[in-house]
N, C-alpha and C positions, 0 to 999 in steps of 0.2 A: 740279169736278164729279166724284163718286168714277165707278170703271168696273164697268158693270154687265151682267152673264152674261143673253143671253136661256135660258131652258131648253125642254126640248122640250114643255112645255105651253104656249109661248109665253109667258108671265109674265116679269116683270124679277124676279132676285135680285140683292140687294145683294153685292157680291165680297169673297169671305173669301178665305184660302189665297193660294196662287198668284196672283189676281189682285189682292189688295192687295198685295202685294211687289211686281209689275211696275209698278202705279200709283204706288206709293214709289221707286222707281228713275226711274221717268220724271221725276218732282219732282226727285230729286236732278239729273239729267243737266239738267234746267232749270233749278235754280241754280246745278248748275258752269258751264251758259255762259252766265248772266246774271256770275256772278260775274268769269270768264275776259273778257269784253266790257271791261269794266270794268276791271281790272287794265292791259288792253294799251293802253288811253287815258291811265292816272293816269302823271303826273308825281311825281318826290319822293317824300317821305313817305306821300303818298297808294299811290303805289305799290307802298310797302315794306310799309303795314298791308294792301292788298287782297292782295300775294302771300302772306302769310300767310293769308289769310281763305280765299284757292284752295288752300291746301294740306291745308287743313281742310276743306273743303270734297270735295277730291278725294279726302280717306281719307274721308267718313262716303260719298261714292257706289261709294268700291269693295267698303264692308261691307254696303252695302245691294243692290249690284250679287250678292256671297258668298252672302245669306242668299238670295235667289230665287234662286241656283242649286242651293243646298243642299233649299231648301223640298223636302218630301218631294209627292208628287203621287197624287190619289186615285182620280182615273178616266182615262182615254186623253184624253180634253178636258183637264186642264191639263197631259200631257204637251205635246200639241200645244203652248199658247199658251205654255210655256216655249221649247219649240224655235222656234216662229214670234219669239217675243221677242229670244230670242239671234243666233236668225240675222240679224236685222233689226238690231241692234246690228252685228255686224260687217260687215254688207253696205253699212252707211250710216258706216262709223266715227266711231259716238256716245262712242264710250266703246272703249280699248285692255282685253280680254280675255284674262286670263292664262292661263295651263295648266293653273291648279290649280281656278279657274273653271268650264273646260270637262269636267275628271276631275270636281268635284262636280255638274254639272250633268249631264252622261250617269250617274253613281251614282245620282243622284234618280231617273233614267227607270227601275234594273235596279230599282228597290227600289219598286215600284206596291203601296200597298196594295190589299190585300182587301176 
């Protein structure tokens, strides 16, 4: 079910920007620990094709995890739901946040379009 912004005329808008990004990340962080599950159970073989599968897995959630910090942000609502997002990521440790992460992710907030 995609994620869907109420607006102040109360109407549902379908999520562009920022909130498809967040909703792409959440999918990732739900197949790395479907995939992670999985891995820590395989025996053999089985276990050697899934740690492969998590580490492929773990780069496309860290470039998807990049680009929502990078996303540039158009009114004071998707700052918030970026900050709400990341904080909530490191408050629950979904996913390890690197420094370069958090420098693009405060750059996205100096950089508000007009």
């Amino acid at each position: 079910m995609p994620i869907q912004l109420v607006c102040s005329n109360r109407r549902m808008a379908a999520a562009e920007g920022v909130a498809k990004l967040i909703a792409e990340h959440r999918q990732s962080v739900a197949e790395l620990e479907s995939v992670g599950k999985r891995a820590m159970e395989a025996d053999g073989a089985d276990a050697i094709l899934l740690g492969q599968k998590l580490d492929a897995v773990m780069a496309e959630e860290a470039a998807v995890r990049r680009r929502a910090a990078i996303a540039p942000v158009a009114t004071i609502a998707e700052i918030k739901m970026k900050a709400a997002y990341f904080q909530q990521l490191t408050a629950h440790g979904w996913c390890e946040i690197d420094v370069d992460d958090l420098r693009a992710l405060l750059g996205s907030f100096t950089k508000l379009q007009s």
